[in-house]
C-alpha positions as CSV (number, residue, x, y, z in Angstrom):
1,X,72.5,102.9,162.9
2,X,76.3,103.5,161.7
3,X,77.4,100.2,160.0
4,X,74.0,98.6,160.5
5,X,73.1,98.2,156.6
6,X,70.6,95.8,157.5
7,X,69.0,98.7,159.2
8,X,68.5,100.3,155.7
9,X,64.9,100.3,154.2
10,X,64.9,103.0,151.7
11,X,66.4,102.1,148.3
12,X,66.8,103.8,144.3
13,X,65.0,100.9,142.1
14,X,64.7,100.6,138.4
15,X,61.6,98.4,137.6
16,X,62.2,95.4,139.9
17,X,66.4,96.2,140.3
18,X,66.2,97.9,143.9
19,X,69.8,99.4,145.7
20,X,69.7,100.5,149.1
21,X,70.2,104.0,150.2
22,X,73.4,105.1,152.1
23,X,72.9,105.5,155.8
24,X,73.4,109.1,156.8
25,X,76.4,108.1,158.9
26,X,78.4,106.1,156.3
27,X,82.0,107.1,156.3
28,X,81.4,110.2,158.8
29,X,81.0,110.7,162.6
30,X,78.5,113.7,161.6
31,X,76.1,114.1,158.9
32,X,73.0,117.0,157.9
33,X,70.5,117.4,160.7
34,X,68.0,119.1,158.4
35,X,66.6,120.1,154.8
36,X,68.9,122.6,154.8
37,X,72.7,120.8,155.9
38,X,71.3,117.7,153.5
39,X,70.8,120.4,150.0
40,X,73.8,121.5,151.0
41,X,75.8,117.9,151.1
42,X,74.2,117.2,147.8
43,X,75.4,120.1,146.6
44,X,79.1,118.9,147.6
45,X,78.3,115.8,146.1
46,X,77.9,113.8,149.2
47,X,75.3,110.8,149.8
48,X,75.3,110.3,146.2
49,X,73.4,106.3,145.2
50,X,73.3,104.7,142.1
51,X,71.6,102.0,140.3
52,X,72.9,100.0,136.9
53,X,70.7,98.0,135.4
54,X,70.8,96.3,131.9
55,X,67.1,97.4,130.6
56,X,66.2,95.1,127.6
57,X,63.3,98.2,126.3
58,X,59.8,98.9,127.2
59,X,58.4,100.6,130.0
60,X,61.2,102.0,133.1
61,X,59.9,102.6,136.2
62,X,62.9,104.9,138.2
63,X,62.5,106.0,142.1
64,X,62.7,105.9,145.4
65,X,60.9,104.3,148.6
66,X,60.9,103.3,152.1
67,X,59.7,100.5,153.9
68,X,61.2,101.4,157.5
69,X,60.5,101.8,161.1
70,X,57.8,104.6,162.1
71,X,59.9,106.7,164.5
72,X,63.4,108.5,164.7
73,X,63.6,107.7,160.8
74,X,64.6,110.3,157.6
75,X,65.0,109.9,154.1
76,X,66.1,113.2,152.5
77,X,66.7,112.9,148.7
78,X,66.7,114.8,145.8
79,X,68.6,115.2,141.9
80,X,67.4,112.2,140.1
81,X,69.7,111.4,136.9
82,X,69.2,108.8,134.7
83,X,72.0,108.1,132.1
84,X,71.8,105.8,129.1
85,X,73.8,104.0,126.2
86,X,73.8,108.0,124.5
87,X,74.3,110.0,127.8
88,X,71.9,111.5,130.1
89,X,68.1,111.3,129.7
90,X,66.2,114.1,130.8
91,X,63.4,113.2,133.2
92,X,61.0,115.4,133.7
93,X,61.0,117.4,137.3
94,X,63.8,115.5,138.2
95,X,65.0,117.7,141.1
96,X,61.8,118.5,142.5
97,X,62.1,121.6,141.8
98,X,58.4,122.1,141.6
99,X,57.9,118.9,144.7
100,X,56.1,116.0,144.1
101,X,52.2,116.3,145.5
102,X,49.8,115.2,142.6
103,X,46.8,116.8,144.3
104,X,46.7,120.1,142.9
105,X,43.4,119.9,141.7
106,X,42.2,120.3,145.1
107,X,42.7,123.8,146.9
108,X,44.5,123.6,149.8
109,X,45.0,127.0,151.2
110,X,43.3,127.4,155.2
111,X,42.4,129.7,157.4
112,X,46.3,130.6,157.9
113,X,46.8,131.2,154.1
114,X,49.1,128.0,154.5
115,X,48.8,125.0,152.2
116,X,48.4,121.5,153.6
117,X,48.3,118.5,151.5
118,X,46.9,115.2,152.8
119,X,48.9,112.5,155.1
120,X,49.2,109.1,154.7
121,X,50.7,106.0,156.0
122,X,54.1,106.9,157.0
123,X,55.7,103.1,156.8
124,X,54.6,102.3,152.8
125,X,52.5,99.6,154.1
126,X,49.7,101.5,152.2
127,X,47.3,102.1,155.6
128,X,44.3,102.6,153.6
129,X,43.1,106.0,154.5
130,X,44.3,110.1,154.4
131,X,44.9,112.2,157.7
132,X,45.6,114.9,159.7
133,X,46.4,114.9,163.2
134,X,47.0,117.5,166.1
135,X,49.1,120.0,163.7
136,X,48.2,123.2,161.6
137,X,44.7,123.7,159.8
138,X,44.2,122.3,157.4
139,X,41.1,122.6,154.4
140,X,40.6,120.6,150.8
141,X,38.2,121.9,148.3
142,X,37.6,121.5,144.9
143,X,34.8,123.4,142.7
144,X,32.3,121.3,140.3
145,X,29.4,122.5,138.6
146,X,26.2,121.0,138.9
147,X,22.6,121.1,137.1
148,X,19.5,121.8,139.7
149,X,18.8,118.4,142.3
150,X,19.7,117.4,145.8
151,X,23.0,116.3,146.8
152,X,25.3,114.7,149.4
153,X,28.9,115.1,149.4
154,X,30.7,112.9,152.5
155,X,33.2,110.4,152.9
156,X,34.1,107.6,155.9
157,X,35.7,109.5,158.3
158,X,35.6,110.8,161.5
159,X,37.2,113.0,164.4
160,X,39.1,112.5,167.7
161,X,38.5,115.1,169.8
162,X,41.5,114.9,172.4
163,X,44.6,112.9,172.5
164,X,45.3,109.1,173.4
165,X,43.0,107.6,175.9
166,X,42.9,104.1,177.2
167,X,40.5,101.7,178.0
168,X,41.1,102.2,182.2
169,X,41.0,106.0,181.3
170,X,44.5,107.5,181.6
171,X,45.5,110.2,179.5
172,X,49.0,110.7,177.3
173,X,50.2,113.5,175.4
174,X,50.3,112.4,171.6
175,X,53.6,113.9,171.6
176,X,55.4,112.6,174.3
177,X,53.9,109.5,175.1
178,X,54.0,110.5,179.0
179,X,50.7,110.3,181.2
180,X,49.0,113.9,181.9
181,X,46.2,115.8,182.6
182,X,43.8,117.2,179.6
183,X,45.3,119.7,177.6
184,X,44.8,122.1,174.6
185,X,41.8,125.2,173.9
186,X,39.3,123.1,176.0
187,X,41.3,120.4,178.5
188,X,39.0,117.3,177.6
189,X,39.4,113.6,176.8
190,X,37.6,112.1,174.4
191,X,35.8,110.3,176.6
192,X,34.9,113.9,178.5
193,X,33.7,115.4,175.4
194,X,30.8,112.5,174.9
195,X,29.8,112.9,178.5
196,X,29.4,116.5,178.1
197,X,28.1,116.0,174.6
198,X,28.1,119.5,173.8
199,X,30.2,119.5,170.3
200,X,27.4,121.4,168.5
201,X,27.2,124.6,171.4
202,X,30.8,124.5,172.0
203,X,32.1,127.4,169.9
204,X,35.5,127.8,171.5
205,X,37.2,124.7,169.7
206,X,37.3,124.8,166.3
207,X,36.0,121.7,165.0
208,X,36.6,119.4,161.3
209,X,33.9,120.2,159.0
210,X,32.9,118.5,155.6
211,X,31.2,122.0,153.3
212,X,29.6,122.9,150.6
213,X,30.2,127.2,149.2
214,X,28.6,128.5,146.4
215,X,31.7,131.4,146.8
216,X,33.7,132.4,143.6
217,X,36.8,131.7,145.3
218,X,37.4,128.5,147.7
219,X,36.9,129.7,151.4
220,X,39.5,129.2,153.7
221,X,38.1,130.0,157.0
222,X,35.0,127.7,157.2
223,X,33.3,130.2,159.9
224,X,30.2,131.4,159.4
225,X,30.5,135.1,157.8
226,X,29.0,136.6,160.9
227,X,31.9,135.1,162.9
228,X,34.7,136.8,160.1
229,X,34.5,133.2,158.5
230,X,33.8,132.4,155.0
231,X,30.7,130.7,154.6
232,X,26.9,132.5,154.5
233,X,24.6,130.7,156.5
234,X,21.6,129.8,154.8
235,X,23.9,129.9,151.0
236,X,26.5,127.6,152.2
237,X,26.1,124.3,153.8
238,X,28.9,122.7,156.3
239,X,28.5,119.3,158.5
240,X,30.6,119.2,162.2
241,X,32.4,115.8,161.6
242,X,31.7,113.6,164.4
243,X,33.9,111.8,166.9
244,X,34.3,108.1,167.1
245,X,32.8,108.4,170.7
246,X,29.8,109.6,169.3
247,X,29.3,107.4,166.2
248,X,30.5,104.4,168.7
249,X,27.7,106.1,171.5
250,X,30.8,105.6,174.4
251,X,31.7,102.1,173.5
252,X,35.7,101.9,173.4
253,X,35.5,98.1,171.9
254,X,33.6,99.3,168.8
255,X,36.2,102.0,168.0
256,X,39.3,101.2,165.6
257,X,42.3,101.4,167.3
258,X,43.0,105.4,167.0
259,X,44.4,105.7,170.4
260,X,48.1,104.1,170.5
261,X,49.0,104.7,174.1
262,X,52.2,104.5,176.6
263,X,55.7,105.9,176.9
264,X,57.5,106.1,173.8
265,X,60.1,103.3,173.0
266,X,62.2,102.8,170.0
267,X,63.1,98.9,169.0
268,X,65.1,99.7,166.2
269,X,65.4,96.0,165.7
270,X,61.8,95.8,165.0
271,X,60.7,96.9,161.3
272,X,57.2,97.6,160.0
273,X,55.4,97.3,163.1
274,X,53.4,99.8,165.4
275,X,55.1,100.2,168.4
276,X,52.9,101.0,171.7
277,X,53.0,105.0,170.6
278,X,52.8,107.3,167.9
279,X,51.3,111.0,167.9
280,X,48.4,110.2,165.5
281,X,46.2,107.2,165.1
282,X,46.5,103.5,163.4
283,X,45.7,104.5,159.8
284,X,45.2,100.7,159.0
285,X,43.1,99.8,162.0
286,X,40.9,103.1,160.6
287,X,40.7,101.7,157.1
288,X,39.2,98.1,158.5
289,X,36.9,99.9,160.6
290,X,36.0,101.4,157.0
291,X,35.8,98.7,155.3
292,X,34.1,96.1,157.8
293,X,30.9,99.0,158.2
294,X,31.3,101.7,155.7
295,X,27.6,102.9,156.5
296,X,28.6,103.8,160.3
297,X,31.7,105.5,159.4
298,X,29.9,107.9,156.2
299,X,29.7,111.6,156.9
300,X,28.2,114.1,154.7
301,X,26.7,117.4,153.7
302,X,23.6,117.6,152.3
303,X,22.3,120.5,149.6
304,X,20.2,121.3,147.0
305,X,20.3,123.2,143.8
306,X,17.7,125.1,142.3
307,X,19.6,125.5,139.2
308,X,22.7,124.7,137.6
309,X,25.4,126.6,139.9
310,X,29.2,125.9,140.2
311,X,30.2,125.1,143.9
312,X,33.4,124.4,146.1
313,X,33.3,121.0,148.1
314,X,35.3,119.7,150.7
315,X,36.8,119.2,154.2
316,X,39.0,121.1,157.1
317,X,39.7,122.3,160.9
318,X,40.3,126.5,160.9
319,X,42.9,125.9,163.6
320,X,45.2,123.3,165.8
321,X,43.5,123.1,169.1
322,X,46.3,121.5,170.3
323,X,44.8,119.1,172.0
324,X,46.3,115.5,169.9
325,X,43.1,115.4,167.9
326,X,43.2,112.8,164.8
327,X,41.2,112.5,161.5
328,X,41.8,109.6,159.3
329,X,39.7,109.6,156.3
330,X,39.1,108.1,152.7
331,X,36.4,107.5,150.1
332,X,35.1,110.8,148.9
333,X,32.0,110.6,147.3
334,X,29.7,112.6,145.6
335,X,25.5,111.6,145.2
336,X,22.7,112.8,143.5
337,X,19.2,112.2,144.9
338,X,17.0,110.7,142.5
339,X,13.3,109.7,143.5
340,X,13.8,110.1,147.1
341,X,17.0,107.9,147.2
342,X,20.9,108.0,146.7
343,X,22.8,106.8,143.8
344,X,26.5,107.5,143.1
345,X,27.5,110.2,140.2
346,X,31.0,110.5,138.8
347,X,33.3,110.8,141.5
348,X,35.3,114.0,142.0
349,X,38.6,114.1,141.0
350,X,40.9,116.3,139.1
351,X,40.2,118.6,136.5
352,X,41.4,116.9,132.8
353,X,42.9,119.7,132.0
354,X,45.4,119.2,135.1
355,X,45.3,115.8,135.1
356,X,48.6,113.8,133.7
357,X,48.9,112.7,130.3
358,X,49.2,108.3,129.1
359,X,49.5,107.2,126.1
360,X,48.4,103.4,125.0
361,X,48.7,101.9,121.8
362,X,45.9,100.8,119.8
363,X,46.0,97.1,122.1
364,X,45.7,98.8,125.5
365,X,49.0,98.3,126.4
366,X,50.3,101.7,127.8
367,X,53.2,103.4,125.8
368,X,55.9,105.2,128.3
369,X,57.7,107.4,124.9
370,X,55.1,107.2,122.4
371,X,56.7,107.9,118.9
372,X,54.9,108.4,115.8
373,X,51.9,106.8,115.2
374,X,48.2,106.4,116.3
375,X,47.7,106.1,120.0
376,X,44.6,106.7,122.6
377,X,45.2,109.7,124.6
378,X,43.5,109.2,128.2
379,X,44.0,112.6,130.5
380,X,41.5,112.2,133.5
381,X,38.7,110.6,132.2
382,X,38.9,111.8,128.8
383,X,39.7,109.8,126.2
384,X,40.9,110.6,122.6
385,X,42.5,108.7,119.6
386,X,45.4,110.8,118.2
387,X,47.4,111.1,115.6
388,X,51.6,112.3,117.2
């Protein structure tokens, strides 16, 4: 990439002023090969970009994105400074000192006491869904009180058991991109798995589940108790999150395109386009499938409430079974039962105690450095006039 500018696709912006970001071999034959070597270059004052603009008031809009390739690409940054006519303006968390996930609400601790977030779209192209893919466990949860009924708490998702299989039935390893035999806990393709169609017996594999615990604290091991997990048979409620095999009943033309296949190549020359391999799934291919049939693609756990009780929802996979599986997923959705029949009740999202502060002026329009005055206060869905 050295002199290759055109090869750029992250840039600083203000508003709609963008700059590109220096390439990591700009004016050097080496450069930082991790999080590490790159703090440190910062540190010396290395790789440092910067954006002027002539801002005529009103709301400013500062960071960073990335619109590249999908493989052999990195973007390290960190230190935002913004400095105006009067000097420096302080911008809150502007090192990242504290990172940058928003989704804190939800409890993400698993079954290894580590704390995973959910994917998206690598590329910015915006690919329509969350995922995880043959990597650590991972678990979401989030706890909501509720009054006495029958619910369902699901979303459109669903699981690839296995790594990349295609249509004439070779294998690949999701890594690699190279042709092989079955690997992982249990050595299966997809396509073995619905032949054997044993998911619900086969205890050895830890599979995805979408749960319901009426625990104090969020579980992290979504086991059954008498298997040293968290969850009480009979108290608790979890679903086994099917494969696309399944939901499809074995037919590979009905399934999104979650199985990218071949040996690895890198066209550098070719931006913003899948090439014939990557180690998880097509997030945007996923979404459509969403989209087009939502009904097919809607998983859920199903509970009822004799009383008002306070309980943890949510999704995860106790373990990697290294084996390339893939979960893409979006739309989470909670639903009360009412006369024998579904209908939607407030989304869950995150607490407004947690959630962000905005500030709007009395016409809607949304104040960035609200002054004195009367304004409408909206954290999470509560909204307040107020008097700053």
């Amino acid at each position: 990439m050295k002199s290759k500018p055109e090869l750029y696709k992250a840039y600083i912006f203000i508003n709609n002023d963008q700059k590109k970001v220096a390439g990591l071999f700009d004016n050097s034959d080496t450069a930082p090969n991790s999080l590490t070597e790159a703090n440190a270059a910062f540190e010396a004052g290395q790789y440092a970009n910067t954006l002027t603009v002539n801002h005529k008031g009103g709301e400013m809009i500062i960071g960073i994105a990335n619109t590249g390739c999908y493989d052999d690409e990195w973007c390290a940054f960190d230190n935002f400074k913004l400095v105006g006519p009067n000097g420096e303006i302080a911008i809150e968390n502007g090192d990242f000192s504290t990172g940058i996930d928003s989704k804190r609400a939800w409890n993400n601790f698993n079954a290894d006491n580590g704390e995973k977030t959910p994917d998206i779209q690598k590329d910015g192209a915006g690919g329509g869904t969350f995922r995880k893919c043959g990597g650590s466990p991972y678990k979401y949860g989030q706890q909501v009180e509720l009054p006495a009924g029958k619910y369902r708490f699901g979303m459109l998702t669903f699981h690839r058991y296995g790594s990349t299989l295609n249509p004439d039935g070779t294998y690949y390893n999701h890594k690699s991109g190279a042709v092989t035999e079955p690997y992982g806990r249990i050595p299966r393709t997809p396509k073995d798995w619905w032949q054997a169609n044993d998911y619900e017996t086969q205890s050895t594999y830890d599979h995805a589940y979408i749960f319901m615990s009426k625990n104090a604290d969020c579980p992290k091991d979504l086991n059954w108790s008498e298997d040293l997990g968290d969850l009480t048979e009979n108290v608790d409620a979890r679903v086994r999150i099917k494969d696309c095999w399944e939901i499809c009943n074995g037919n590979y033309a009905e399934m999104p395109d979650n199985n990218p296949y071949g040996v690895i190549e890198l066209p550098y020359e070719t931006l913003n386009k899948c090439i014939r391999w990557h180690d998880s799934g097509n997030e945007r291919e996923s979404a459509a499938a969403f989209v087009a049939n939502p009904s097919k693609w809607y998983q859920y756990v199903e509970f009822e409430l004799t009383e008002t009780t306070k309980v943890w929802l949510g999704m995860g996979k106790n373990s990697n079974t290294s084996d390339g599986y893939y979960q893409p997923w979006a739309d989470q959705k909670l639903e009360k039962f009412v006369s024998g029949s579904t209908s939607a009740i407030e989304d869950i999202e995150i607490d407004n105690e947690n959630a962000p502060v905005e500030y709007y002026n009395l016409q809607g329009v949304k104040v960035q450095n609200p002054e004195n005055g009367l304004y409408i206060k909206k954290q999470g869905k509560k909204v307040t006039k107020v008097v700053l």
